[in-house]
C-alpha positions in Angstrom: 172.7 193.7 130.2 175.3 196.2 130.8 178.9 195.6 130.8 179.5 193.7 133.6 183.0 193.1 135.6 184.3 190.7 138.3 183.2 191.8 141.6 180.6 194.2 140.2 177.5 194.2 142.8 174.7 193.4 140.4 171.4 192.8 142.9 171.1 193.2 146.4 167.9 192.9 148.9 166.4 192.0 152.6 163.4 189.5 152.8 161.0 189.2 155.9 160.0 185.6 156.8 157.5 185.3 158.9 155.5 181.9 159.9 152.8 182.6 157.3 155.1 182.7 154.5 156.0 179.1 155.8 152.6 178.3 155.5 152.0 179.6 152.1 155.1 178.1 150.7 154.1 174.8 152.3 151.1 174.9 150.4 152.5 175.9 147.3 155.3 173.4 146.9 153.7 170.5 149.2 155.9 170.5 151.6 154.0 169.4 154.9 156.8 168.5 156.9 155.9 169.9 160.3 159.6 171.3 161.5 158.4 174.0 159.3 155.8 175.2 161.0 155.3 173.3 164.8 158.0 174.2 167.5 157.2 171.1 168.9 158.5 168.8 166.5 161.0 170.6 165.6 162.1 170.8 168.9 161.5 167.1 169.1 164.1 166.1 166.4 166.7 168.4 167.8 166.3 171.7 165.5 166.9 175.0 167.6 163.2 175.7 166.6 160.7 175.9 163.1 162.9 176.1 159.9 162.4 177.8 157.0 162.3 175.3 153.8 165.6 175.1 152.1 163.8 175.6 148.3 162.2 178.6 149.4 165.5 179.9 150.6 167.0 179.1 147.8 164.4 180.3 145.5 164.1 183.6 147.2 167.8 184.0 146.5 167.9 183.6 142.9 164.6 185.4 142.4 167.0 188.7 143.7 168.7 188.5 140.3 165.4 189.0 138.4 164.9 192.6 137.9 168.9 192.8 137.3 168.4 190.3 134.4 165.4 191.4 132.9 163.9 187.8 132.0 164.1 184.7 134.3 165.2 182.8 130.9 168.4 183.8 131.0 169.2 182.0 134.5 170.7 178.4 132.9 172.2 177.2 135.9 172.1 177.2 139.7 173.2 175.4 142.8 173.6 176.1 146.4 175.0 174.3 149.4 172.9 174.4 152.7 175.0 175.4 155.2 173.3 176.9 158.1 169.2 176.6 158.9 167.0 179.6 159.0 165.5 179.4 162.4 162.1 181.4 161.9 160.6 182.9 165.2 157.4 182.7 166.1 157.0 186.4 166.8 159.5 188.3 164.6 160.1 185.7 161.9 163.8 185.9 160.0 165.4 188.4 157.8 167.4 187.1 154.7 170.0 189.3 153.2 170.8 188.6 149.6 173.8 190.1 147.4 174.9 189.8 144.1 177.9 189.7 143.0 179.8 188.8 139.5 182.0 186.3 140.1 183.1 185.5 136.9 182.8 186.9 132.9 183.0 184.9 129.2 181.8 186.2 126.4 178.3 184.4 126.4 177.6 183.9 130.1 178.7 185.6 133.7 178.7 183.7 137.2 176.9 185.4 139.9 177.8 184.5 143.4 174.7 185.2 145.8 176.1 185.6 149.4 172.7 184.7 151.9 172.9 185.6 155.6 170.7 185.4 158.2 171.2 186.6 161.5 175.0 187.4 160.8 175.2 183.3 159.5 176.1 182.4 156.1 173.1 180.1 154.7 173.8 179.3 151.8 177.1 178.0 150.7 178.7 177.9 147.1 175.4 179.7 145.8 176.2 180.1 142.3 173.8 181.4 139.2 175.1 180.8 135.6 173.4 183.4 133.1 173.5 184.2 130.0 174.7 187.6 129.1 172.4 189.1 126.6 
């Protein structure tokens, strides 16, 4: 890793959700629950329509900081807050915009504060990454 400073922007990138990636995700992790993928019952329980899972969110965030760190080894810590849902539509799916930025330097390990929006909407709050620096 490069020298690093507060602030630097370290990663950055735009995801496309679409239903299928719900889908495929459900599969993967086991995650049946149907506000994922039926409008109905999302509807039903009072979300503004199907939702995107919160651990793929999450992991699609942290995966950004990958190529920047060279091996996924070096990640030794992570945790978000779930602030807003990401509403996925039927037809044009959701966008997620991730950036990187250092929040913090010691000599062994940096901080990496991943801001998540959809839509304009913060959705993930607090979304911190601990990594070691070399």
């Amino acid at each position: 890793m490069t020298e690093i400073a507060v602030g630097d922007q370290v990663a950055e990138r735009t995801v496309d959700l679409t239903r299928e990636s719900l889908v495929r995700y459900a599969g993967a992790s086991g995650d049946f629950n149907p506000i994922h993928y039926r409008d109905d019952v999302a509807e039903r329980v009072g979300l503004p329509g199907v939702l995107a899972h919160g651990m793929l969110t999450m992991g699609l965030a942290v995966e950004t900081l990958v190529p920047w760190l060279g091996d996924s080894g070096r990640i030794l810590e992570y945790g978000v807050r779930f602030t807003r849902p990401v509403v996925v539509d039927p037809e044009t799916g959701a966008q997620l915009s991730i950036v990187a930025v250092v929040g913090a330097v010691d000599e062994d390990t940096a901080r990496i504060d991943l801001t998540v929006r959809h839509a304009d909407t913060t959705v993930l709050g607090k979304a911190q990454v601990r990594v070691r620096r070399d």
